[in-house]
C-alpha positions as CSV (number, residue, x, y, z in Angstrom):
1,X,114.3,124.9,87.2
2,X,115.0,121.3,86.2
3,X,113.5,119.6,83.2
4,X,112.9,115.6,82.9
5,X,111.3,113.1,80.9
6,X,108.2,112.2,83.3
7,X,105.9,109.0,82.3
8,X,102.6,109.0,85.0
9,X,102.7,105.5,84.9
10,X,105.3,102.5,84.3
11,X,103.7,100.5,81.3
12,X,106.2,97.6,81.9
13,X,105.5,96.9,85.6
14,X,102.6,97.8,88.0
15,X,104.8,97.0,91.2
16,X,107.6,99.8,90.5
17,X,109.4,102.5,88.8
18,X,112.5,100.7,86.8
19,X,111.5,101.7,83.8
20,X,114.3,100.1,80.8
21,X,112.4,100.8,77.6
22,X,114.4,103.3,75.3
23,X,117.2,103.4,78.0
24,X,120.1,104.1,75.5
25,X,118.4,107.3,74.8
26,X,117.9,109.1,77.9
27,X,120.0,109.2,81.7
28,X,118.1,107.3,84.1
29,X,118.1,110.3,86.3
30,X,116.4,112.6,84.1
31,X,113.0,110.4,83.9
32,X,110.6,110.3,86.7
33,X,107.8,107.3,86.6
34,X,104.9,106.8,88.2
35,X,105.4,107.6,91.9
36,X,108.6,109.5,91.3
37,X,106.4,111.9,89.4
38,X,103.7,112.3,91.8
39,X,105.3,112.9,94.4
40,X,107.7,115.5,92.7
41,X,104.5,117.6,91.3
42,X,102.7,116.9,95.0
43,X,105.7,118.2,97.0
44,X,105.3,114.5,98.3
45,X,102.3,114.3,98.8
46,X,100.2,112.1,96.4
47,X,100.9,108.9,95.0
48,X,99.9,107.0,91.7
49,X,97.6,104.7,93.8
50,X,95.8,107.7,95.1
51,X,95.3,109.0,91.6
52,X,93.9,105.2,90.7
53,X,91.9,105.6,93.7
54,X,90.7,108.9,92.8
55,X,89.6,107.3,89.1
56,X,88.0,104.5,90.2
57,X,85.9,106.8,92.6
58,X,85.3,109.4,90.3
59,X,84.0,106.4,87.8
60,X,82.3,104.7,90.6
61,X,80.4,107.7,91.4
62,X,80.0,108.5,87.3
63,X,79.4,105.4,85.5
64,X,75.1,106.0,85.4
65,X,75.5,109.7,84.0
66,X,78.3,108.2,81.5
67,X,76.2,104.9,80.3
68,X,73.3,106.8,80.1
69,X,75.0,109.7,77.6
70,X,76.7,107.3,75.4
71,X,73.3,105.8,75.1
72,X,71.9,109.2,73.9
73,X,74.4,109.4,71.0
74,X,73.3,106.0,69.6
């Protein structure tokens, strides 16, 4: 079993995985980000730009049913 620090996305860069923020607190090598963590939990097999694919899709496809239920609470 190993344990790390895993962020699904890097909030400081949309382009890669060097994440610095809180760096004196944690080894570098126990935090997976973004893709690092995806493919871990995937077995290498998904990426974070297929789960933002998979988002915009699922929105894509549920934006109507969504709009339409908020609307029904107001």
């Amino acid at each position: 079993m190993q344990t790390y620090i895993a962020i699904p996305y890097n909030p400081e860069s949309r382009t890669d995985n060097n994440y610095k923020r809180w760096g004196n607190f944690y080894d570098r090598q126990d935090l997976l980000v973004g893709d690092e963590l995806w493919q871990l939990v995937s077995g290498g097999q998904f990426s974070l730009n297929d789960m933002v694919d998979i988002f915009r899709e699922v929105g894509a496809e549920s934006k109507e049913d969504i709009e339409k239920a908020l609307k029904s609470l107001s």
